[in-house]
N, C-alpha and C positions, 0 to 999 in steps of 0.2 A: 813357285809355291802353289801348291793345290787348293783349288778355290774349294772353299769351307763348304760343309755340307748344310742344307737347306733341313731348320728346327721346325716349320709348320707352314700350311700352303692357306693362301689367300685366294679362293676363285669368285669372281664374280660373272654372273653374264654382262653384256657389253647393254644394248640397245633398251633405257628403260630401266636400268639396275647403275650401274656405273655414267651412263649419258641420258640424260635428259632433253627433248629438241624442242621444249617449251618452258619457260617458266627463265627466272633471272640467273641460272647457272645453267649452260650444259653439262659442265662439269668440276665440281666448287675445288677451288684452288687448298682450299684446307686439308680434301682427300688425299692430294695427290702428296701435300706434307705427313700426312698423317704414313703412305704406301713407302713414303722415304724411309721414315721414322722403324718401321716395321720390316724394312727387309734390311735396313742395319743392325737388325736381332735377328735376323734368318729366316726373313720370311721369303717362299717365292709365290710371286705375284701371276697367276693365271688370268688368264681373258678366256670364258667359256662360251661361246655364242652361236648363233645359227649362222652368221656372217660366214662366206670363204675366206681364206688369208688374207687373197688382197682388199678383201672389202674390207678387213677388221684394220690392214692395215690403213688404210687410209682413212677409217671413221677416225683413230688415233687422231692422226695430222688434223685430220676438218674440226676436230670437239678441243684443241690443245691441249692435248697431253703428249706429252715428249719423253715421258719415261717409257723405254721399252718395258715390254713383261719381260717375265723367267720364260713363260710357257705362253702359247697361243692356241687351244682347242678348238680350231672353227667348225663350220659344220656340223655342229653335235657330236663329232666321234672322230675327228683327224686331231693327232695329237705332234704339234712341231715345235722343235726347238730354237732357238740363234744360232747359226752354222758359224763357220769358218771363211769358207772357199765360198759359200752362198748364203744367205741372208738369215734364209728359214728352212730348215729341214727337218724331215721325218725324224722324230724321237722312237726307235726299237722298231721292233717290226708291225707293231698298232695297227699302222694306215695301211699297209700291204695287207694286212690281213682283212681287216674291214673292206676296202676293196675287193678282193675275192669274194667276201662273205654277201657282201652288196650284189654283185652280178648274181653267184646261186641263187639271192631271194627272189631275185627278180623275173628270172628264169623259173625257180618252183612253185610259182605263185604267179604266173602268166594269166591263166583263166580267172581268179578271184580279180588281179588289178582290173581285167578286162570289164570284168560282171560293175566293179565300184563307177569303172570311165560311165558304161552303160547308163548307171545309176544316176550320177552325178551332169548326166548331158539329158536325159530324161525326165529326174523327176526334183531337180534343184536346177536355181538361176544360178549357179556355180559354175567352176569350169574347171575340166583334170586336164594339168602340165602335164609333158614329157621332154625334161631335157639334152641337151646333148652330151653331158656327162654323166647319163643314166637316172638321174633324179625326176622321181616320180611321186606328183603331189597334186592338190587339191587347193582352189583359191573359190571359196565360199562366200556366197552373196549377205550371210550374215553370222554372227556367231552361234544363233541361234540352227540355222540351217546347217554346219559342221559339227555342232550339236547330234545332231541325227547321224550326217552320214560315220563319225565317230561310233554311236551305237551298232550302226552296221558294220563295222570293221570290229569293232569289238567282239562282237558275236563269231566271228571267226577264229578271231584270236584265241578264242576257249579251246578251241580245238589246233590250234597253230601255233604257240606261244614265241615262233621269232618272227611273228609279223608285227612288228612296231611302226611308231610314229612319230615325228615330230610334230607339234600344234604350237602355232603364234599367232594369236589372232585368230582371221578367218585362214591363215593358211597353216597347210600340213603336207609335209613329205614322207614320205612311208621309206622304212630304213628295216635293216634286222634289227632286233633288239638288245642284240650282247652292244650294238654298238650307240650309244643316248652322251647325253651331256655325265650323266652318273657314271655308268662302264668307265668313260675316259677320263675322269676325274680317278678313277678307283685305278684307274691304270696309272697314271701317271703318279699317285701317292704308294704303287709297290715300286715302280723305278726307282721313287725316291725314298725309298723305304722308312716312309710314315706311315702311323697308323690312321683311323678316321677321328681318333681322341685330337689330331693333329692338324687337321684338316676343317677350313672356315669356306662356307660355299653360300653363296646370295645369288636371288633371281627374283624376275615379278613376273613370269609367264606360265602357261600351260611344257613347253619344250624344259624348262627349269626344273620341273617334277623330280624327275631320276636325282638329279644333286639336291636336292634340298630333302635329304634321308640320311635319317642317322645310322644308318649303315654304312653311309658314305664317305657324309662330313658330320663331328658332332656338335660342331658350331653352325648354327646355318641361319640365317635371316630374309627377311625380306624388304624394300622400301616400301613409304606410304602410297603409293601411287600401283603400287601390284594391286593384281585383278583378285576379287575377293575367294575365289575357291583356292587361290595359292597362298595368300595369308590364312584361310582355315588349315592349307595342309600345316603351313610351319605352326601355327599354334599347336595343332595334334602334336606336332613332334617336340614339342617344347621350345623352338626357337623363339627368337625374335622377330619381333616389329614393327620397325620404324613409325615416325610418324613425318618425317622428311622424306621429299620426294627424290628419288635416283641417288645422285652423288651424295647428297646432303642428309639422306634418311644412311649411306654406308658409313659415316660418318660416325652418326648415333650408333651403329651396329659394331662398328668396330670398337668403340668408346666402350661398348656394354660387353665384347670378349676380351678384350684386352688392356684397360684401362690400369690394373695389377700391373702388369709387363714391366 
């Protein structure tokens, strides 16, 4: 029998939105009734995060949650599925192509990463990563301090518009920008061919931006504990705002799209 087709997607970011690593729940056991409850109406369940696969998978195991997702978007822009023959694989041609897209940036944009390392070893107590799967980012002495060099990246961007970034905290990895937590959210709802009338998206970070748009998702929230310029964005956009913290504010959020159901 052909497994039913999936009625509305559920994404949350992982660290801070879904997990909490302080306070009396990491992750409140009512959610995860509630995530039951929701995809025995057809909901599929996404984990959107800056995490790689295996980190995401294993925050799973470390916070107790034992429900796999539908979908796993780690890294802001790799979009895998539950495999067969292997655990987790690529969903469509996404991450191939994001990988390409990743190398050209990096490559046409040599001299500007160059000029920001410059920057950033010069005139902030920061320090610019280079990793060895090509991930190129910034870990800033304070938020205030990524603050600026932001505005300097920015000012490029007016003239560049696929130099993006992702921002948590004081850190940021510069990515293209067809490729964000939003693109792959909007990729994996034409897969599944939903609309964003269909699509429920929650975050508490600066990296969260892209998905918490109603062009995206048109449900979209935030927990109590999001940093305050991402609860003004979702207010602009009419969403929601918890007043529980992580697990416990998705609770309230879901209560408040879906409670009708």
């Amino acid at each position: 029998m052909a497994k039913p087709k999936f009625r509305f997607i559920l994404c949350f970011d992982f660290d801070g939105t879904l997990v909490h690593h302080e306070g009396d729940y990491r992750f409140h056991p009512g959610l995860g009734d509630m995530l039951r409850m929701l995809r025995q109406q057809g909901a599929a369940w996404v984990i959107n995060t800056g995490r790689s696969l295996s980190q995401t998978l294993a925050g799973l195991a470390q916070n107790g949650i034992y429900q796999e997702p539908d979908f796993i978007i780690a890294q802001e822009g790799e979009l895998y599925k539950p495999g067969i023959f292997r655990k987790w694989t690529d969903y469509g041609a996404w991450n191939r192509n994001g990988r390409r897209a990743h190398a050209n940036f990096l490559r046409e944009h040599k001299k500007f990463l160059a000029d920001v390392k410059h920057h950033v070893h010069t005139a902030t107590k920061g320090e610019f990563m280079e990793g060895e799967r090509g991930d190129v980012g910034i870990v800033a002495h304070s938020d205030e301090e990524l603050d600026q060099v932001c505005l300097l990246i920015d000012e490029h961007r007016s003239r560049f518009p696929e130099l993006g970034y992702h921002r948590n905290g004081v850190y940021l990895r510069f990515a293209h920008s067809n490729y964000s937590k939003g693109t792959t959210l909007g990729e994996l709802a034409r897969l599944l061919e939903l609309s964003p009338d269909e699509c429920f998206a929650a975050g508490d970070n600066h990296n969260d931006l892209t998905m918490l748009d109603t062009r995206v998702a048109r449900m979209i929230a935030c927990p109590g504990n999001a940093l305050e310029p991402i609860k003004s964005h979702v207010r602009r956009q009419g969403g929601f705002i918890a007043e529980g913290t992580a697990s416990t504010g998705m609770i309230e959020a879901l209560q408040h799209f879906f409670a009708a159901r």
